[in-house]
C-alpha positions in Angstrom: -47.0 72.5 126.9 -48.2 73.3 130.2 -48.6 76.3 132.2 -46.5 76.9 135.0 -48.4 78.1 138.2 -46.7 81.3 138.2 -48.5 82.4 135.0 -51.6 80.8 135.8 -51.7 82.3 139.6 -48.7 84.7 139.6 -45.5 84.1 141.5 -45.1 82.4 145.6 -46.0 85.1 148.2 -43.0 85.2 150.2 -44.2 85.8 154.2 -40.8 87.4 154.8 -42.5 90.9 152.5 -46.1 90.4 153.9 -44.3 90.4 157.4 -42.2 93.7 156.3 -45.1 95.0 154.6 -47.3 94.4 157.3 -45.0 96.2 160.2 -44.1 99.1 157.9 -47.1 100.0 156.8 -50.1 98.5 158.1 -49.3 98.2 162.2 -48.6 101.4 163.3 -51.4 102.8 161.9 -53.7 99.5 164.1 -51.3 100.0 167.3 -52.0 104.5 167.4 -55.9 103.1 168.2 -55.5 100.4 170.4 -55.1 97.3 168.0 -52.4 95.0 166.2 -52.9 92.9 163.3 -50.7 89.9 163.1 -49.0 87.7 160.2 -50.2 84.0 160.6 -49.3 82.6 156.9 -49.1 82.3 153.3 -51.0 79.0 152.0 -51.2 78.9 148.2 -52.2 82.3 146.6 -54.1 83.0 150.6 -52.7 85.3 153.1 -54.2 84.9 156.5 -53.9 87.6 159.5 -55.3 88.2 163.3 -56.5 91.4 163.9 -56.2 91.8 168.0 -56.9 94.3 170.5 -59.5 97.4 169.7 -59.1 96.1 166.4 -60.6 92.5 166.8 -64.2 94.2 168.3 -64.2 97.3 165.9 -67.0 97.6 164.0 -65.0 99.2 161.4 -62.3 96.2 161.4 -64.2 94.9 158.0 -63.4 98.1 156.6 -60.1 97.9 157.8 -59.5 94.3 156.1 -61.2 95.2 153.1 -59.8 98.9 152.0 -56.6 98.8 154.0 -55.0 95.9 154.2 -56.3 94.2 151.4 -56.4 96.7 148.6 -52.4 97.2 149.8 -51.9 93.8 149.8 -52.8 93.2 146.1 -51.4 96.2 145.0 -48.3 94.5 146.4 -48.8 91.1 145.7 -50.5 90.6 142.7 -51.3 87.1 142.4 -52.8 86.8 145.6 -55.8 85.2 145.9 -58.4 85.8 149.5 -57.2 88.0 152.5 -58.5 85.2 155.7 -59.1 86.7 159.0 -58.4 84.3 161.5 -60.4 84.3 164.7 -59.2 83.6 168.2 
């Protein structure tokens, strides 16, 4: 018998609870120094974002992907696979 995907990859990543999770936790912290980071969309296991603002030129922004966003992301979301930045 087969695997389904969701054991093989974990279960869809609904954008509605990246959204939430993303203006709950993650904005207010960006928009209190000058920057934003917006939801673009969930493609397989990916979740893709737009940092904006003081946050786009940062030099920390990598940081801000990497130990922030990301580490809360797959804490929350399990089966996800690569946290994409999207440029202008």
């Amino acid at each position: 018998m087969a695997a389904s995907d969701d054991t093989v990859s974990g279960p869809a990543i609904d954008p509605a609870a990246v959204q939430e999770l993303l203006d709950e936790m993650v904005r207010p912290a960006l928009q209190a120094d000058g920057g934003d980071i917006f939801f673009i969309k969930v493609e397989g296991p990916d979740i893709y974002v737009k940092l904006v603002g003081s946050c786009s030129t940062c030099p920390s922004s990598i940081m801000t992907m990497k130990m922030g966003v990301e580490a809360l992301f797959r804490e929350e979301f399990p089966g996800m696979g690569q946290l994409i930045q999207v440029e202008s």
